[in-house]
C-alpha positions as CSV (number, residue, x, y, z in Angstrom):
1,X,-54.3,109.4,-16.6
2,X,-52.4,106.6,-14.6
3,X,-51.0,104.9,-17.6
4,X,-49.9,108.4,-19.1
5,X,-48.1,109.0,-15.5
6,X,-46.3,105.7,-16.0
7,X,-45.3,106.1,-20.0
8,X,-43.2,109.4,-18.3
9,X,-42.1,107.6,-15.2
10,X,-40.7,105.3,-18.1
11,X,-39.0,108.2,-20.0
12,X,-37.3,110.0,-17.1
13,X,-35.8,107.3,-15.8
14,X,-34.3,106.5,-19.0
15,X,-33.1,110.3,-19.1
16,X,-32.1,109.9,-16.0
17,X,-30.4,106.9,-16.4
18,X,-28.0,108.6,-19.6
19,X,-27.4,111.6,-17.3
20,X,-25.9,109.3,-14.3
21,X,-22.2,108.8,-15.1
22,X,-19.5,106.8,-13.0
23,X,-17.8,108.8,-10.6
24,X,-19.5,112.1,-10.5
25,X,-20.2,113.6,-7.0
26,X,-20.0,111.1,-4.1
27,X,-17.6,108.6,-3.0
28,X,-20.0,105.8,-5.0
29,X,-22.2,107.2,-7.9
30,X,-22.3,110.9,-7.5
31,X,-25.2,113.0,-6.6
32,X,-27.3,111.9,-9.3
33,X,-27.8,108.3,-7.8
34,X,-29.8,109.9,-5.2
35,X,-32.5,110.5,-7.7
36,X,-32.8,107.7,-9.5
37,X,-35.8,105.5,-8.7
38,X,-35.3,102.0,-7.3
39,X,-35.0,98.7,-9.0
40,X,-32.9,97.2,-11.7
41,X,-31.1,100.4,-12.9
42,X,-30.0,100.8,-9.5
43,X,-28.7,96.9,-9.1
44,X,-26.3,97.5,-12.5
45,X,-24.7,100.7,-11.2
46,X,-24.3,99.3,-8.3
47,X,-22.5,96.3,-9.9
48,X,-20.1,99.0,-11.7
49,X,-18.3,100.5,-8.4
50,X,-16.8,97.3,-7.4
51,X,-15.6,97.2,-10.9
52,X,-13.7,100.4,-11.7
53,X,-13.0,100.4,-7.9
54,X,-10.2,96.8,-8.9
55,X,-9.7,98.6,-12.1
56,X,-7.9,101.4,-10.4
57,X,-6.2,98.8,-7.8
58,X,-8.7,100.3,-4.7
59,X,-9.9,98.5,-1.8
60,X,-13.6,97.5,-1.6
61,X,-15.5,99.6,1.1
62,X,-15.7,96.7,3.9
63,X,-19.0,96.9,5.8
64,X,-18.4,97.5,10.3
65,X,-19.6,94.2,11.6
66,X,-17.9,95.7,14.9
67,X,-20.8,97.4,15.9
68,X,-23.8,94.5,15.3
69,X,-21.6,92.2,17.2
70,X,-20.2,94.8,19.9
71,X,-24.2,94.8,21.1
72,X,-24.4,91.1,21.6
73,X,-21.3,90.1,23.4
74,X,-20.9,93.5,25.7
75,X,-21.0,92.4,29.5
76,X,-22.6,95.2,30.7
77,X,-22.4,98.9,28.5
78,X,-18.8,99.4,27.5
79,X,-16.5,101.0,26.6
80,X,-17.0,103.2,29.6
81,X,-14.2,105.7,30.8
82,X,-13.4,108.4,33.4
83,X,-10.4,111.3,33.5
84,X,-7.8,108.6,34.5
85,X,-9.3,105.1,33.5
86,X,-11.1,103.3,31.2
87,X,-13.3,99.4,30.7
88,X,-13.0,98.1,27.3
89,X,-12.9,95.1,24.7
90,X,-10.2,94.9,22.8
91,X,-11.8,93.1,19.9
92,X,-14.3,95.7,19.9
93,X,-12.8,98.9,20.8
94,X,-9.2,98.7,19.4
95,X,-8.5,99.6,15.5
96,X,-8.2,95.7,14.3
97,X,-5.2,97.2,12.4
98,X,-3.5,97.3,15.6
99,X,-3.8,93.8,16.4
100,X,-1.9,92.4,14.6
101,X,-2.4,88.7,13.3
102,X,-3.3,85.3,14.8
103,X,-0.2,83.1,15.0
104,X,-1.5,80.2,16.8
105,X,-4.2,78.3,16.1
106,X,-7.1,78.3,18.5
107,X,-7.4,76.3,21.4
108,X,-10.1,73.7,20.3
109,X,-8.6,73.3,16.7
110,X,-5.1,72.4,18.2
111,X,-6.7,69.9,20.7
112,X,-8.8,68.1,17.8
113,X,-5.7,68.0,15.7
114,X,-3.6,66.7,18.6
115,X,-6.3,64.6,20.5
116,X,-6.4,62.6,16.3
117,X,-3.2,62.5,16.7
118,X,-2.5,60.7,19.7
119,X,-5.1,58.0,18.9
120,X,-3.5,57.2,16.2
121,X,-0.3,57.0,18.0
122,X,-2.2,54.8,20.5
123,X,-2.7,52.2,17.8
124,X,0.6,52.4,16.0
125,X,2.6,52.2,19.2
126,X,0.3,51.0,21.5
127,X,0.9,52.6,24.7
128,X,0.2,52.2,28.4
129,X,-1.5,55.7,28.9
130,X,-4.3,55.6,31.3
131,X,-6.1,59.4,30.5
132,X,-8.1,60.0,27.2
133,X,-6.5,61.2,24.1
134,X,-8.0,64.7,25.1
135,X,-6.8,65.1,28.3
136,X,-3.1,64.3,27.5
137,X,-3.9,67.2,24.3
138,X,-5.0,69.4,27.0
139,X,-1.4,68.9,28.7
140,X,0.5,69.4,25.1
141,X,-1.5,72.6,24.7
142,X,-0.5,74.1,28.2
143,X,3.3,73.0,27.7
144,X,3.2,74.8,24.3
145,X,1.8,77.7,25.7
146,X,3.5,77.7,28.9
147,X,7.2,77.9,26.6
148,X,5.7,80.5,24.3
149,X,4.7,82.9,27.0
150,X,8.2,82.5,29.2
151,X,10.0,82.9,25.6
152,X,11.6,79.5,26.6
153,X,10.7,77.8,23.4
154,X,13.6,80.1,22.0
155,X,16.3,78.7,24.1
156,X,19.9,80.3,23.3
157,X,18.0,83.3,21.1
158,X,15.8,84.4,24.4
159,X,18.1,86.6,26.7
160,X,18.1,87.6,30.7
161,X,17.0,91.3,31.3
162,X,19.2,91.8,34.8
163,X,17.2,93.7,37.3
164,X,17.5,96.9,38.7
165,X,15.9,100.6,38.2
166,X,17.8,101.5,35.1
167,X,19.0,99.6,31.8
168,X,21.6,97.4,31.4
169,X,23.4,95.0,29.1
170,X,21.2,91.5,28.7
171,X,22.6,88.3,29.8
172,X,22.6,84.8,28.2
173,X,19.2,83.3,29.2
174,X,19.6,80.9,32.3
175,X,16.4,78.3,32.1
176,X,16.9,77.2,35.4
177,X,16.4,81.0,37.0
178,X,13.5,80.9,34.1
179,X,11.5,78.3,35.5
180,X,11.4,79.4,39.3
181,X,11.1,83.0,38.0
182,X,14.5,84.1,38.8
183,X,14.8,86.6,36.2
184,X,13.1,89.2,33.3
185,X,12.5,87.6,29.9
186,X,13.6,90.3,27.4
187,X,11.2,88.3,24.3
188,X,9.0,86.7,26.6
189,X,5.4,87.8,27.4
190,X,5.3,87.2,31.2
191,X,7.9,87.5,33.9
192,X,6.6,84.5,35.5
193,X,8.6,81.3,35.3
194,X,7.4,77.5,35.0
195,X,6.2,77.4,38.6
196,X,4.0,80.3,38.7
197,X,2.4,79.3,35.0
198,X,1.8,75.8,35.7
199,X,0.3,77.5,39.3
200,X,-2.5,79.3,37.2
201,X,-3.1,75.8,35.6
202,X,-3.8,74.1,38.8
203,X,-6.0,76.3,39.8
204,X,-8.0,77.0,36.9
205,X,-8.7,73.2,37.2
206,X,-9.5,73.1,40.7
207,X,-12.0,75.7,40.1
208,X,-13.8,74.1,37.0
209,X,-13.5,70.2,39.0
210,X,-15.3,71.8,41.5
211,X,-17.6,74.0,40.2
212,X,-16.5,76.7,41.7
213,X,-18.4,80.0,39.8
214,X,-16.4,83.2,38.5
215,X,-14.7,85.2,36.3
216,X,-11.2,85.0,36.7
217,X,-9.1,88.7,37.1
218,X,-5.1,89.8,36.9
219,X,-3.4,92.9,38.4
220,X,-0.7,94.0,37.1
221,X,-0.2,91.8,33.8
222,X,2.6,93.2,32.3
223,X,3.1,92.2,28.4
224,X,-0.1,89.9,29.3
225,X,1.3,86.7,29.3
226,X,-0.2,85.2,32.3
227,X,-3.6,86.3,31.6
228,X,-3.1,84.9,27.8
229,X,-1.8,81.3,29.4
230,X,-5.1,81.7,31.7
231,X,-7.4,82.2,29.0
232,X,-6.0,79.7,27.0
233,X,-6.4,77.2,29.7
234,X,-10.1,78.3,30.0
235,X,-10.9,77.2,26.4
236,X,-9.1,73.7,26.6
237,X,-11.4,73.7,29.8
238,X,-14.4,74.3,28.1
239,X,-14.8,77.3,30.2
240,X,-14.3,80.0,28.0
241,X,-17.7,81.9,28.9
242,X,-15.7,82.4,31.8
243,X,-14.4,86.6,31.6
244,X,-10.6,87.6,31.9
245,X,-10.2,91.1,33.6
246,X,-7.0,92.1,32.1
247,X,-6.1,95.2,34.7
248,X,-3.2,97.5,34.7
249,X,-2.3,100.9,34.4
250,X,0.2,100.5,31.2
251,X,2.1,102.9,32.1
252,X,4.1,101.4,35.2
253,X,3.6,101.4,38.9
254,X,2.0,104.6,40.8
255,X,4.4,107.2,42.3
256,X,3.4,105.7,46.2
257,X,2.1,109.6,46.9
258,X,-0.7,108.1,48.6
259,X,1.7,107.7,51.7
260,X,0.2,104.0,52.8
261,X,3.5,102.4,53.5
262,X,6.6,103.3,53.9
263,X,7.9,101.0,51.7
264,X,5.4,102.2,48.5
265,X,8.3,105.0,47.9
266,X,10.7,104.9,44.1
267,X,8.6,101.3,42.6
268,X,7.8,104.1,39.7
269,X,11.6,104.0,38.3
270,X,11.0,100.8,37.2
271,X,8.8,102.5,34.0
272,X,11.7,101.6,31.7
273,X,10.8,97.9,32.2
274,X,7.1,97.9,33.3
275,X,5.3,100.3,31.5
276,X,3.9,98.4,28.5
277,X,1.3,100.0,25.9
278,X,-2.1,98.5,25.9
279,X,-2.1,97.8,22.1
280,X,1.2,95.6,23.0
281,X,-1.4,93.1,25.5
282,X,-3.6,92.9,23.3
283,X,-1.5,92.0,20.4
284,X,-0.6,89.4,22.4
285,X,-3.7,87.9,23.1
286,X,-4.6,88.1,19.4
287,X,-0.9,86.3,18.6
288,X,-2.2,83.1,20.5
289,X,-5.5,83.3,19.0
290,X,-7.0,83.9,22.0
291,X,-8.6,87.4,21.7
292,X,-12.5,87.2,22.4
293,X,-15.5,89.4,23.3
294,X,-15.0,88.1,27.0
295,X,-11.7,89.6,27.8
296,X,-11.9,92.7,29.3
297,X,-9.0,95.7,29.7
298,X,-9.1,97.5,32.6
299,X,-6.5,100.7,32.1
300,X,-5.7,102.9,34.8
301,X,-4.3,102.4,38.5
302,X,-5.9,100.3,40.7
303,X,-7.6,102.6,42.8
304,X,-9.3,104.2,39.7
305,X,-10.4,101.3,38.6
306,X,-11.0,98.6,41.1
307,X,-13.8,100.9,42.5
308,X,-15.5,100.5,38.8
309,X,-15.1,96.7,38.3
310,X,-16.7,96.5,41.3
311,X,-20.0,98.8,40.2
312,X,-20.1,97.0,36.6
313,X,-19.3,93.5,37.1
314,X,-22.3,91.8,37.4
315,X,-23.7,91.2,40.7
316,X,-24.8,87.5,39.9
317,X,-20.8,86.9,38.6
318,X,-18.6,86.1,41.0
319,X,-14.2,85.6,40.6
320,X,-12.8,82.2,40.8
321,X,-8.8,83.1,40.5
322,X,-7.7,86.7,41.3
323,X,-4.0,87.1,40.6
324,X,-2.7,90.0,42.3
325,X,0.6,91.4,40.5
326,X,0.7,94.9,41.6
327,X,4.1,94.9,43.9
328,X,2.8,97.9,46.3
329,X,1.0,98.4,49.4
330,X,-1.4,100.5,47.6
331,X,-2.3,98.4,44.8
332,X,-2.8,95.5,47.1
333,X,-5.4,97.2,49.3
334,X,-7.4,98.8,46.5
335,X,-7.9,95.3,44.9
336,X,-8.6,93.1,48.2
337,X,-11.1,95.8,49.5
338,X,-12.8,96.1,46.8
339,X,-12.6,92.9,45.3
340,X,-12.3,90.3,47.9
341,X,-16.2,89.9,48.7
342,X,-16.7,88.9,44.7
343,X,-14.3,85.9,44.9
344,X,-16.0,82.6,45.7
345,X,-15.7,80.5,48.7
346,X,-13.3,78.0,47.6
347,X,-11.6,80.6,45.0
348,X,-7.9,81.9,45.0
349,X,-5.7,84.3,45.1
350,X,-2.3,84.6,44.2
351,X,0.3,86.8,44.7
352,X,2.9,87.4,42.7
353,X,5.0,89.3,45.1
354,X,4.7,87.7,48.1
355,X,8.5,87.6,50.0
356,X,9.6,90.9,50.7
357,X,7.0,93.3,48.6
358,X,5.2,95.8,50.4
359,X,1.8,93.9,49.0
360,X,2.8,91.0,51.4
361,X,2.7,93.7,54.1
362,X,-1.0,95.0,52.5
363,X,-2.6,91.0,52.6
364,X,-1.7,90.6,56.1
365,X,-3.0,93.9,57.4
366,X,-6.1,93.2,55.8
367,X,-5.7,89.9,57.4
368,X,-5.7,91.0,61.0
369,X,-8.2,94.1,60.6
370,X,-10.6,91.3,59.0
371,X,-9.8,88.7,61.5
372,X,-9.2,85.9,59.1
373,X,-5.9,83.6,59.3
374,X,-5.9,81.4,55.6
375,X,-3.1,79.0,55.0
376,X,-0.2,80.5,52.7
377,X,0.9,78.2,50.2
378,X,4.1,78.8,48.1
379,X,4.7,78.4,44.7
380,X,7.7,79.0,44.4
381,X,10.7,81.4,46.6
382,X,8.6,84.5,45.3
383,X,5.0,84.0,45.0
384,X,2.1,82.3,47.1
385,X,-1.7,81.8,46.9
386,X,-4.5,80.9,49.2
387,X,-7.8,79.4,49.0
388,X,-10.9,81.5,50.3
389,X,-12.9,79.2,53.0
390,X,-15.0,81.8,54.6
391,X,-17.2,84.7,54.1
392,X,-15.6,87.9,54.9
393,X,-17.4,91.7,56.0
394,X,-15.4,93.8,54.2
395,X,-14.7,96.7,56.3
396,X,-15.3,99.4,53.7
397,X,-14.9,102.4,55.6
398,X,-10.8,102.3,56.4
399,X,-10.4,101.9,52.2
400,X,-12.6,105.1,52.3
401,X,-10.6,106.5,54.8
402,X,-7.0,105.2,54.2
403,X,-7.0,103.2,58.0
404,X,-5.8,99.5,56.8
405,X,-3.3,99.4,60.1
């Protein structure tokens, strides 16, 4: 009886196999595949699709290695998103169609290449250098990167956007108004000149020379280009496990209904400057090769989405560098009160707009309501940073209740 049931087993799939032609049904084999048994009739059909699939000038399914990865590198459950804001990862959660190509090569490939380089520079012209072939790669990177971001490796082909709240015609580019951050870069990915950049560089290497713990978050980040130098400087640094909180609401500054400050009024004209798509930062991050499962977008103004970095960042992480670039009264208080415990003693923050910005006005109420009194350091005649020395008790309750006078 068993060997009769295998003599037809034997004869249908032979029938079956005749009766299974290319292209019937499905988007593979057709319907019939479905019933054919397993083994070596299913391994030469299978061979076929790829086949005809070249033959008619098609592209080969491509299997989603998103997800398998997406569940090993996730920082805590994302994406997550409410009515007005959302957490993501780019390289997870974007269409990889949108971003666009690697231009640059990554971080630790360029300081090999370099680091080979220089040593053999060393013995051709011997030199008096004093720091290892790595260390002065390290500085080549951050100079290319610190051009590339400001658009001043362009020179004469990079322009001057003129400020003010509507359009109007470019100017030549000036480098020295570039480098103390005088002007807007019309190519460039970061309004910041020379002296903020190389400001983030400092830092980022106080904080790893001292072993300082934390992730390192951005405000207000434009086109991204600050947060792509910062991330950048982590990887030569070795510190690349290190998260980037990329925040903004790309879509310009808040109206200032919130009534905090007189001075919080018309910042949302500036849309025709400011407001930069989400798909554009990341790009941008993929363009330097610098794109990785541990930076994170945070989309959506700040008091949306402050509140929800500080429910899903990790209690055991901490921040290192905040960089606060959110002009406004409001966007100020919502990151320092709900941000400001999470930073390290012996962290920073930086302000982008310290002299004559309503935010200026936020840091030193909070100052005063918190009774602390840290030394304000300038970078340069727009921005300054401190360094955090002492614990602080965040006085929750006038965030909740809008009392930071």
């Amino acid at each position: 009886e068993s060997q009769r049931n295998r003599v037809t087993n034997r004869q249908n799939m032979k029938i079956k196999s005749i009766n299974c032609k290319a292209g019937e049904g499905s988007s593979w084999l057709g319907k019939r595949y479905l019933i054919l048994p397993n083994g070596i009739v299913l391994v030469v059909i299978m061979l076929w699709a790829p086949i005809n699939l070249l033959k008619q000038n098609k592209p080969l399914p491509q299997p989603n290695l998103r997800d398998a990865s997406s569940k090993q590198n996730r920082p805590f459950h994302m994406p997550v998103s409410g009515k007005k804001w959302s957490l993501f990862q780019p390289i997870y959660d974007m269409e990889k169609s949108k971003l666009g190509p690697s231009l640059f090569a990554l971080p630790e490939e360029f300081l090999s290449t370099f680091s080979k380089r220089l040593e053999w520079l060393d013995k051709t012209y011997p030199s008096e250098a004093k720091q290892p072939s790595i260390h002065r790669a390290q500085e080549m990177y951050v100079e290319m990167l610190k051009s590339s971001v400001t658009a001043t490796v362009f020179n004469e082909a990079e322009k001057s956007v003129q400020f003010g709240r509507k359009q109007r015609p470019l100017l030549p580019f000036d480098l020295e108004k570039r480098i103390g951050g005088g002007d807007w870069t019309y190519f460039g990915d970061t309004m910041t000149g020379w002296k903020r950049i190389d400001n983030i560089w400092e830092l980022l290497k106080n904080v790893v020379n001292e072993d300082i713990p934390g992730d390192y978050i951005e405000t207000g980040v434009w086109r991204g280009g600050s947060s792509v130098f910062a991330r950048g400087v982590l990887h030569i640094l070795g510190q690349e496990d290190r998260q980037s909180y990329v925040c903004d609401s790309f879509a310009g500054l808040p109206p200032g209904d919130r009534d905090l400050d007189k001075a919080d009024k018309k910042w949302d004209v500036l849309h025709w400057y400011l407001a930069i798509p989400d798909e554009i930062v990341a790009q941008n991050f993929q363009k330097y090769g610098l794109l990785d499962h541990n930076v994170i977008f945070a989309k959506g103004f700040f008091n949306e989405t402050m509140p929800e970095i500080k429910k899903y960042h990790s209690p055991t992480r901490k921040f290192s560098v905040m960089r606060l670039d959110g002009d406004m009264y409001e966007s100020t208080v919502d990151v320092l009160y709900n941000l400001y415990d999470k930073l390290s003693i012996g962290g920073y923050v930086i302000m982008d707009d310290w002299r004559g910005f309503p935010s200026r006005t936020a840091c030193k109420d909070f100052f005063r309501v918190h009774g602390i009194n840290p030394e304000i350091i300038p970078i340069d005649t727009n921005s300054a940073y401190w360094k955090k020395t002492e614990e602080v008790d965040i006085q929750f309750w006038r965030y909740e209740q809008n009392k930071f006078k």
